[in-house]
C-alpha positions in Angstrom: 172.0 19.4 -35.3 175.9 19.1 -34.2 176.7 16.1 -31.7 178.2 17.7 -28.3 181.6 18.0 -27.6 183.0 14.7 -26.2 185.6 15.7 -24.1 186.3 12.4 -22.3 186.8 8.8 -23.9 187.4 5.0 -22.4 188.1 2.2 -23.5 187.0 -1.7 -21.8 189.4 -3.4 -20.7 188.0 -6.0 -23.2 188.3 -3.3 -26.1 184.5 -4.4 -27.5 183.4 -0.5 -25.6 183.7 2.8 -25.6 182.5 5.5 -23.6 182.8 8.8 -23.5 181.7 12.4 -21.4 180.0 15.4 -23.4 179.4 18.5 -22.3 176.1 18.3 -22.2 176.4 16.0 -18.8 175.4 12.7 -21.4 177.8 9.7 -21.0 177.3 7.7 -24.3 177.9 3.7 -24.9 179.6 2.4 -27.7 180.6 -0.6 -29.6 184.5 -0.9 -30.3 185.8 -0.2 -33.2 182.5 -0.2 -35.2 181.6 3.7 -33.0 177.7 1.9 -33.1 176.0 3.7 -30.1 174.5 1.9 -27.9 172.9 3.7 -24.9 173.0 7.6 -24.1 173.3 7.8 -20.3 171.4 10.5 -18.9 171.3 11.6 -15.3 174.2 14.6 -14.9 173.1 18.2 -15.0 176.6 19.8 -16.3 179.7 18.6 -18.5 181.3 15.1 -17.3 184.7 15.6 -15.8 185.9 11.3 -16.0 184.7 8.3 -16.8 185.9 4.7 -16.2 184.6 0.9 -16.7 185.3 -1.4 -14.2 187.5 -5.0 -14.9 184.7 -6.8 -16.8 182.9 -3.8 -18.2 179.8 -4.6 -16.9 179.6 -1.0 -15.1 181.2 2.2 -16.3 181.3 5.3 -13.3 180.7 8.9 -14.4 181.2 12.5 -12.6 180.7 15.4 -13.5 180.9 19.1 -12.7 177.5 18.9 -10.8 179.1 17.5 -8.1 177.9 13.9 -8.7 178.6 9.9 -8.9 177.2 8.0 -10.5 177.7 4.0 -11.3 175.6 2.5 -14.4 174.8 -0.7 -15.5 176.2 -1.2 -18.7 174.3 -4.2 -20.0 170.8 -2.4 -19.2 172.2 1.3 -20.0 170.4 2.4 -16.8 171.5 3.9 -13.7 173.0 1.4 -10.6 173.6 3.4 -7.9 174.8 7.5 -7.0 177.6 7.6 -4.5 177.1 10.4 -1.9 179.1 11.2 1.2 178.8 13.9 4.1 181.9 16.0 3.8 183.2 17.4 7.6 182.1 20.3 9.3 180.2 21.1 5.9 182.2 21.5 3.8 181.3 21.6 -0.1 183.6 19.1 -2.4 183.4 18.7 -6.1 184.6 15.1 -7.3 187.6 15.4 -9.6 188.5 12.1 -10.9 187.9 8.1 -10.4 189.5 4.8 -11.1 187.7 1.7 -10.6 189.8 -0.7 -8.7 191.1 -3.9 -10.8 189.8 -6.7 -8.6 193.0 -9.4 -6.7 190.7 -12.1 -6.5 187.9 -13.5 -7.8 186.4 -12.5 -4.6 186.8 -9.2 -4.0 184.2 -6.7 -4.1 183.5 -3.7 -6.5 185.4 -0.8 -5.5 186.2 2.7 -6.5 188.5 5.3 -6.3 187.5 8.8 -6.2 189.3 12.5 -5.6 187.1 14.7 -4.1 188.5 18.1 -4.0 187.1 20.8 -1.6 185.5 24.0 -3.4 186.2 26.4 -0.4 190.1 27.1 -0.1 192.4 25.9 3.1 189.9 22.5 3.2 191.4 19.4 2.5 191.3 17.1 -0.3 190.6 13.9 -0.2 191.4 10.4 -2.3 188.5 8.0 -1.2 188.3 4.2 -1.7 184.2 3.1 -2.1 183.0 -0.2 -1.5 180.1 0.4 -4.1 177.9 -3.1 -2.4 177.6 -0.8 0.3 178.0 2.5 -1.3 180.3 3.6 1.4 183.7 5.3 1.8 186.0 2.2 3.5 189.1 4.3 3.2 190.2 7.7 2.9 193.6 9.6 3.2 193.7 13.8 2.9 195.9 15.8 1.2 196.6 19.2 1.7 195.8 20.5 -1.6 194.3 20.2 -4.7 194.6 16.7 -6.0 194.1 16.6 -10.1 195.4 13.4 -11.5 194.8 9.5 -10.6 196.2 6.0 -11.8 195.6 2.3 -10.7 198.0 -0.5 -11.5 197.2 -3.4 -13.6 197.6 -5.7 -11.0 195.9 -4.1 -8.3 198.0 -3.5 -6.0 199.1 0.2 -5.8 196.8 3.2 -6.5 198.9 7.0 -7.5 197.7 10.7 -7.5 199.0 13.5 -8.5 198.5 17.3 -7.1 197.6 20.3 -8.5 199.7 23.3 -7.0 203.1 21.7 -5.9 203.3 19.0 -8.3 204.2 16.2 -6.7 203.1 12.5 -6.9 202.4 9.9 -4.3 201.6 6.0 -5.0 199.6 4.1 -2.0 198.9 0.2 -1.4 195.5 0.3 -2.6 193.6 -1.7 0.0 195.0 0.2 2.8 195.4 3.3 1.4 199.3 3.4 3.1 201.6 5.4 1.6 204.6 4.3 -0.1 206.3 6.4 -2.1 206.1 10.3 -1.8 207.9 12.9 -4.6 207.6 16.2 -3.7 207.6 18.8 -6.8 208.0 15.8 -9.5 206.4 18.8 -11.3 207.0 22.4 -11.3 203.3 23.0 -12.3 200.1 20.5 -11.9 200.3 16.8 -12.8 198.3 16.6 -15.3 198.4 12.5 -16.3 199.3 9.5 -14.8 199.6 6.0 -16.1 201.2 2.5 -14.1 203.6 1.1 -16.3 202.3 -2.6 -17.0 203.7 -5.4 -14.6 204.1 -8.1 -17.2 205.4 -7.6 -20.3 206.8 -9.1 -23.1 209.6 -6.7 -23.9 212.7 -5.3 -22.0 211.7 -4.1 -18.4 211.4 0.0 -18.3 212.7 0.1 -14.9 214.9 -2.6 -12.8 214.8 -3.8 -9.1 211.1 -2.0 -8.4 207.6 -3.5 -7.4 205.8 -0.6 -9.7 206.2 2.3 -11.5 204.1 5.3 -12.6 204.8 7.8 -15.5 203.7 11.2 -14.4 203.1 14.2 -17.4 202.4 18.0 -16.6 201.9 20.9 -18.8 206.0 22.0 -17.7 206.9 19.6 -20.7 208.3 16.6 -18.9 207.5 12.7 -18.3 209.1 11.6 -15.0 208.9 7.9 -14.3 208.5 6.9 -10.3 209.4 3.5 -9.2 208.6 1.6 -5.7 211.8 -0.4 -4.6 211.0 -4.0 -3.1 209.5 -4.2 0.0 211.6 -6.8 1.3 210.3 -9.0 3.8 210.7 -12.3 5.8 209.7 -15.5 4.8 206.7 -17.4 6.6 209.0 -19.9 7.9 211.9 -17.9 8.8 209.1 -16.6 10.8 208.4 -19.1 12.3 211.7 -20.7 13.1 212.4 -17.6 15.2 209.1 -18.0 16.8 210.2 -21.5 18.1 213.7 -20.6 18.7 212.5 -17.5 21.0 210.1 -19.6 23.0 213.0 -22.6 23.5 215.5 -19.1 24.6 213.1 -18.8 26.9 212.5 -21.9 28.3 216.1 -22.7 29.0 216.9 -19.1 30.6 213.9 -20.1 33.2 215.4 -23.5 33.7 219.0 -21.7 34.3 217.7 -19.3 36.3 215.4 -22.1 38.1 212.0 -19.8 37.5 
């Protein structure tokens, strides 16, 4: 008999796995390069629609086009937990793509990002951020339409998504889920891709004077690169200085004024 079309594929951030999405809703575990399976992943109904591993690959997240998440441990090859979520006034949402969130600290919890896109037209779609300890949404921002297309940064730091019907891209601190960076119509048809450009490397820098950049790719034939400009801000101690100096202002304008 013929394997199933694999239509999706990751890597591990380590390299040593590989996983990837068939049709038949089976996520499969490999070793890396050597393609020796090591655990078939069964538990989704229809076709898987992404796949991801989180920073250590000790868990790999799967969804798929029955309308559910799913985390597995990697290790034991058996299911961890299933993400579900109430969507408002009862609405019906079909989860369209997830990142795992690359950790700041040592001490920061597993999380995950997931698009959830509404099946009924006018609703809103969402970009959720899931504390999977508590298998909860902790943040959420809406969009106005159809989201297809999702990135994280290397370091952590920014999160991107890309949308289906105008094109455009927008990049977010990840922990707050704040908006920093909106391009309307980067695309004159649906992103299709995104992908952060690495913060440290060896070679020439891509782009100059930014905090991040994202390189967007849509089926109109072009690669746009987007890039966040330096939030600049104060140091602690100016900070601080002006703290002091306000509170001394104000403490000689009483004495002048003899409050």
């Amino acid at each position: 008999d013929s394997e199933p079309i694999q239509r999706i594929v990751r890597i591990s951030p380590n390299g040593k796995l590989m996983a990837t999405g068939g049709l038949d809703g089976v996520v499969r575990l490999w070793k890396f390069p050597h393609l020796t399976k090591i655990h078939d992943l069964e538990a989704h109904t229809k076709e898987i629609d992404d796949i991801d591993f989180n920073h250590d690959g000790s868990l790999v997240a799967s969804i798929a086009k029955d309308s559910r998440a799913i985390v597995w441990d990697v290790t034991k090859g058996t299911k961890s937990q299933e993400l579900s979520w109430t969507p408002p006034a009862g609405g019906k949402y079909m989860y369209k793509r997830l990142r795992f969130r690359i950790p700041t600290d040592k001490k920061s919890k597993p999380q995950l990002f997931i698009l959830s896109n509404s099946i009924v037209p006018k609703k809103p779609s969402y970009l959720q951020l899931w504390d999977l300890e508590q298998g909860l949404i902790v943040r959420s921002t809406s969009f106005r339409e159809t989201l297809s297309a999702i990135a994280v940064s290397d370091d952590g730091k920014f999160v991107a998504v890309g949308t289906m019907f105008s094109g455009s891209v927008d990049i977010f601190i990840a922990f707050s889920l704040q908006r920093v960076l909106h391009v309307p119509g980067a695309h004159s048809m649906f992103v299709t891709g995104l992908e952060f450009i690495p913060s440290k490397m060896d070679g020439p820098p891509i782009t100059s004077n930014s905090e991040a950049a994202v390189v967007s790719i849509s089926v109109d034939n072009r690669i746009c690169i987007h890039s966040i400009p330096y939030r600049h801000t104060l140091p602690f101690w100016l900070v601080i200085i002006f703290i002091i100096l306000s509170i001394c202002g104000a403490f000689t304008l009483c004495s002048y004024l003899g409050i």
